[in-house]
C-alpha positions as CSV (number, residue, x, y, z in Angstrom):
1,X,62.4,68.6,87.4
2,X,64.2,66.4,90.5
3,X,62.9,63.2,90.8
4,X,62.0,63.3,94.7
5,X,62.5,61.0,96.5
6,X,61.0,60.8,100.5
7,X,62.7,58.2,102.9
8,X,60.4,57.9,106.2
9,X,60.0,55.1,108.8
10,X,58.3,54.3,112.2
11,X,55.9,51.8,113.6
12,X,53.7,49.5,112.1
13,X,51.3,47.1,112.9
14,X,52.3,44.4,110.0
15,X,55.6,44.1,109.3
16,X,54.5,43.3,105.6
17,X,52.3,46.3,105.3
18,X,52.2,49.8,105.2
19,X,49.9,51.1,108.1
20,X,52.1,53.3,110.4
21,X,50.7,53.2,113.7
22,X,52.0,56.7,115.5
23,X,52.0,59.4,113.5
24,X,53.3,62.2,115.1
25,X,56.5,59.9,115.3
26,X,57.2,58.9,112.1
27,X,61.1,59.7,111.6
28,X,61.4,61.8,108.4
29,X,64.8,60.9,106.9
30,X,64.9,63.5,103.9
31,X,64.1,64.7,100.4
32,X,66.4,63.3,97.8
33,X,66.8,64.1,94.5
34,X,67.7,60.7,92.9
35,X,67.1,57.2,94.0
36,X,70.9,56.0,94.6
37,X,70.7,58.7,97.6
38,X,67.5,57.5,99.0
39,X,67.9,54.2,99.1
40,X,71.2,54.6,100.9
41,X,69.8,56.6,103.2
42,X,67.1,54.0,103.7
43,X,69.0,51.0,104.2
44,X,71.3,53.0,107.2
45,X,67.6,53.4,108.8
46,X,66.6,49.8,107.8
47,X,69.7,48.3,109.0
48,X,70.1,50.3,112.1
49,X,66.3,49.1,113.7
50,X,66.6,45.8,112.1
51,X,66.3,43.7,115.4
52,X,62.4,45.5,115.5
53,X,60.2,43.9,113.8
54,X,58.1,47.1,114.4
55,X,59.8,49.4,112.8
56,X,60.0,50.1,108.7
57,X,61.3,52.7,106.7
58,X,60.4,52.9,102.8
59,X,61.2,55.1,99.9
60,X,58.2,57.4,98.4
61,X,58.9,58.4,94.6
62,X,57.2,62.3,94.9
63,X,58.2,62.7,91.6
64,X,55.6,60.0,90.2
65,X,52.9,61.8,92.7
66,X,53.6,65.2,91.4
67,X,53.8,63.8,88.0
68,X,51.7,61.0,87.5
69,X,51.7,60.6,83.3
70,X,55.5,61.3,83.0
């Protein structure tokens, strides 16, 4: 099995934490099927809203959720 990889940002009320604030427009980046490729593709996103505080993108590991004991 891949190990997936989900790279999504958008609004947030705390920069430090992790409650998005609108929903329906969270920007989903992509599925990728090793980490080297999704953090790349996160720090473009990162790097290209960097000047809002507002705005955060982070890196899910899917595989860990769809696998929890591997």
């Amino acid at each position: 099995m891949s190990k997936l990889h989900l790279v999504f940002g958008g609004r947030v009320n705390d920069p430090q934490g992790l409650e998005f604030t609108d929903l329906p427009n969270v920007h989903i980046v992509g599925l990728f099927d090793n980490y080297a490729e999704a953090e790349d593709a996160w720090r473009a996103n990162a790097q290209r809203t960097v000047d809002d505080a507002e705005m955060k993108y982070v890196v899910v590991h899917l595989h860990r959720l769809l696998e929890p004991d591997a």
